[in-house]
C-alpha positions in Angstrom: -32.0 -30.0 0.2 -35.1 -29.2 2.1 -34.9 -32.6 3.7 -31.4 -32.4 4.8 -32.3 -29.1 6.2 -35.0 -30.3 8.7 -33.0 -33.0 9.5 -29.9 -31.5 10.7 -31.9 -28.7 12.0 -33.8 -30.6 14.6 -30.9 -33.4 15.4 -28.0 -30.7 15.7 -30.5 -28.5 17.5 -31.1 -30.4 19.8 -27.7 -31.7 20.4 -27.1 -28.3 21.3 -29.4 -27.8 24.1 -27.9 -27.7 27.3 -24.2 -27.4 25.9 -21.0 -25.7 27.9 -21.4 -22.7 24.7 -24.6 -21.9 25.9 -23.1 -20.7 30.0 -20.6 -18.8 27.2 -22.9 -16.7 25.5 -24.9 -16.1 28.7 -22.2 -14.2 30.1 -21.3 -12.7 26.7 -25.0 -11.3 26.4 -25.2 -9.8 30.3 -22.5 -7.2 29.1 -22.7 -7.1 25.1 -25.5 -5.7 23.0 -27.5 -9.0 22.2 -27.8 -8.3 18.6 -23.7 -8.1 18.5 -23.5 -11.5 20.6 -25.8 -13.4 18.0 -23.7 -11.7 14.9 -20.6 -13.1 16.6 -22.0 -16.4 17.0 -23.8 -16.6 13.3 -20.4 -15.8 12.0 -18.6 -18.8 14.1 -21.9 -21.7 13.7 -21.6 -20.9 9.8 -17.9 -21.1 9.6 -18.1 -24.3 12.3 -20.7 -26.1 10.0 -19.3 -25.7 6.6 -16.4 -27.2 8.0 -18.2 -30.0 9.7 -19.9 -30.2 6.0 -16.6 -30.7 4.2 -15.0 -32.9 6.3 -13.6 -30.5 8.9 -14.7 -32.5 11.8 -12.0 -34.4 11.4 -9.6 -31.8 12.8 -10.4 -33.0 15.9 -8.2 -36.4 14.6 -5.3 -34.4 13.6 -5.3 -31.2 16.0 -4.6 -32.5 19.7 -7.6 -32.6 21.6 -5.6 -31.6 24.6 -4.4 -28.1 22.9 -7.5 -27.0 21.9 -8.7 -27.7 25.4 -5.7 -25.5 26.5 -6.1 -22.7 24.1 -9.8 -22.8 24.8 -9.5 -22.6 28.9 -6.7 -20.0 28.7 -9.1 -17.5 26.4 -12.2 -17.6 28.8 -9.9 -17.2 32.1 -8.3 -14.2 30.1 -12.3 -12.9 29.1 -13.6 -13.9 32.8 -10.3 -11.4 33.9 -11.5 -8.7 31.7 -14.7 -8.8 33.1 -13.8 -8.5 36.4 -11.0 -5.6 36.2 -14.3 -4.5 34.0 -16.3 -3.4 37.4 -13.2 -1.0 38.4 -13.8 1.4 35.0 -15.4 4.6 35.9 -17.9 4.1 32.7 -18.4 0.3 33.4 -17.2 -0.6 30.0 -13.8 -1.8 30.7 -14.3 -5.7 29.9 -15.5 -4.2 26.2 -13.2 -4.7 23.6 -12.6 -1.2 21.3 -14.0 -0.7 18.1 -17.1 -1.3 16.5 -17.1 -5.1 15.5 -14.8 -5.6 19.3 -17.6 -7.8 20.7 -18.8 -9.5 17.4 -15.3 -10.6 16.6 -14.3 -11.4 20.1 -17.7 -13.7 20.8 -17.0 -15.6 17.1 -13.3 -16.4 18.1 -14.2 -17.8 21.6 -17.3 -19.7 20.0 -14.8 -20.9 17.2 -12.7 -22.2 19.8 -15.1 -23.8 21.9 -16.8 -25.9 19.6 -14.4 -27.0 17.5 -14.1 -30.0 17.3 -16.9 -30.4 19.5 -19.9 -33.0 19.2 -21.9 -30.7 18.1 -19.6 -30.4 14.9 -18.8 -34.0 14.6 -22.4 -34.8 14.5 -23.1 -32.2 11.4 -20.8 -34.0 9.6 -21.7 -37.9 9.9 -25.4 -36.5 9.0 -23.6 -35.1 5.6 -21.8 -38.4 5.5 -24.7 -40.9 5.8 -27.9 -39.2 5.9 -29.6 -42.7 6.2 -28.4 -42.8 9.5 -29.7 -39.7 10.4 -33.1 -40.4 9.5 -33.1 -43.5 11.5 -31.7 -41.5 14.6 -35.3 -39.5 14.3 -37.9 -42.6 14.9 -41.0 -42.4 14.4 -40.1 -38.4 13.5 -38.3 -40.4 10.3 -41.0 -42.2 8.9 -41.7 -42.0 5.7 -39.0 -39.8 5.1 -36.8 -40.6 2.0 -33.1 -39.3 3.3 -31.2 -37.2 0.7 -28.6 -38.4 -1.4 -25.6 -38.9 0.7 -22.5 -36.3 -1.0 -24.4 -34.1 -3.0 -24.0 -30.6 -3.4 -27.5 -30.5 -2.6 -27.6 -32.4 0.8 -24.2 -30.6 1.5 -25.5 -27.3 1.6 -28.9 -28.6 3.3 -27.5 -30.1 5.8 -25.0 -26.9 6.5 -28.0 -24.4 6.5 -30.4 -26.8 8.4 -27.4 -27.6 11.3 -26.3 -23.6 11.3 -29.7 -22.7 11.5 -30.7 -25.6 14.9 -27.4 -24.4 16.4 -28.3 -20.6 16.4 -31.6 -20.8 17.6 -30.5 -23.3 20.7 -27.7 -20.2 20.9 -30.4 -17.6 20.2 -31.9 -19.1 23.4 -28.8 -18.5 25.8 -28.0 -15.3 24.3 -32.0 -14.1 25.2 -31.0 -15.3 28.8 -28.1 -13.5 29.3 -29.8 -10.0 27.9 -32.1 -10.3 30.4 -29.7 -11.2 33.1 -28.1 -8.1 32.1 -31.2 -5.9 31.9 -32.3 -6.7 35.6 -28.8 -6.7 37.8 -26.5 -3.6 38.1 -23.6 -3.2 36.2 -21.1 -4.4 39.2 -22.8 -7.3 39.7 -22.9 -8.2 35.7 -19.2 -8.0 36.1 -18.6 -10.4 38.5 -21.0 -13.0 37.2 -19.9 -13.1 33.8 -16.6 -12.8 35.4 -16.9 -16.2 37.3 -19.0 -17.8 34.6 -15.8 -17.4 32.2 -13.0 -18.2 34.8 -15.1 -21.4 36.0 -15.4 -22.5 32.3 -11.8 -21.7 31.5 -10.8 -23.6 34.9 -12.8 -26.4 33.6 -11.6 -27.1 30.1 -7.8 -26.9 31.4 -8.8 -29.6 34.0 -10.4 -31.3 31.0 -7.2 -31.2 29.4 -5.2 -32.6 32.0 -7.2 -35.6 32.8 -7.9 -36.4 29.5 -6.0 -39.6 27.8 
C-alpha cells in the first residue's frame, strides 16, 4: 500500500501541475475562505479518485465528452456571472452562495465537473490497473522499486490515497495563490478577476466542445 501510495502521489501530482483546475480554484480562493475552498476540493479529488480506482475513468468512454464539456463551460460562465453582479452588493458578498457549507459544496460540484473524466483521472486509474507501468514511468526515481500487486485491495486503496493526496497538494498550491490574491486587491477588483477567470474558462471549454471530434 505504501508503495502504491508514493507512486501515485508523485506521478498524479505532478500531472496536476499546471492544470485548467488550478486558474479554478484561484478564483474560488480570491473570494472564499481558503479553508472552505480546500474542503470543497478534498471532497471532489476523493470522490474523483475512488472512482478513477474502481474503474470510473471509464466514464469518459460512455458519457459524451462533448456534454461534459458543455455542462462544464455553462457552470463557470454562470459562477464568473455571479461574481461579477457580486461587486454591485452593498456587503460585497453577492457572488457567495447562502448557507454554511454554500462555498464548500459549490467548489466540489464545479471541481467534480471539471475533472471528470479528465487526465488527471484517467491516469489514477491505469496506475491501479498496471502498476508495473507506473514504476517504469518514474526512471531512475523507479529503481529498485518492487511495484504492488496490480488489483489488490491493498494497491487499490494506495493508489486512491497516494493520487488524492498529489492532487490536493498541487490544488493546495492554487488555492494558497488565490487567498493571497484575495488578501492584497479590494473587494471590486476580486470580483471582476475571478469574474473573468470563470467566464474565460467557461468560454473555453464550450469552444473545446465544439471543435472537438
Amino acid at each position: 500500500m505504501t508503495t502504491a501510495a508514493a507512486i501515485a502521489f508523485v506521478l498524479v501530482g505532478l500531472a496536476e501541475l499546471g492544470d485548467k483546475s488550478q486558474l479554478m480554484l484561484v478564483g474560488f480562493a480570491a473570494r472564499h475562505r481558503p479553508l472552505k475552498v480546500l474542503a470543497g476540493a478534498a471532497i471532489a479529488v476523493a470522490v474523483l479518485q475512488a472512482l478513477a480506482v474502481l474503474g470510473g475513468g471509464l466514464i469518459g468512454a460512455y458519457l459524451p465528452q462533448r456534454l461534459i464539456a458543455f455542462v462544464a463551460g455553462a457552470l463557470f460562465i454562470v459562477f464568473g456571472v455571479m461574481a461579477w453582479r457580486g461587486d454591485d452588493d452593498e456587503e460585497g458578498h453577492g457572488a457567495r452562495l447562502s448557507g454554511r457549507f454554500g462555498a464548500v459544496l459549490t467548489v466540489a460540484a464545479a471541481l467534480f465537473v471539471a475533472e471528470l473524466g479528465d487526465k488527471t483521472q484517467v491516469l489514477t486509474m491505469s496506475i491501479a490497473a498496471d502498476p508495473a507501468a507506473a514504476v517504469r514511468t518514474l526512471g531512475a526515481l523507479g529503481a529498485g522499486v518492487t511495484p504492488p500487486e496490480a488489483g489488490s485491495a491493498a494497491t487499490g486503496w494506495g493508489v486512491w490515497l497516494g493520487s488524492s493526496l498529489g492532487f490536493l497538494l498541487a490544488d493546495a498550491i492554487a488555492i494558497g495563490a488565490g487567498a493571497v490574491l484575495g488578501a492584497r486587491l479590494p473587494e471590486r477588483r476580486i470580483a471582476r478577476v475571478s469574474s473573468v477567470i470563470f467566464i474565460v474558462f467557461g468560454l473555453a471549454t464550450l469552444v473545446s466542445a465544439f471543435v472537438a471530434r
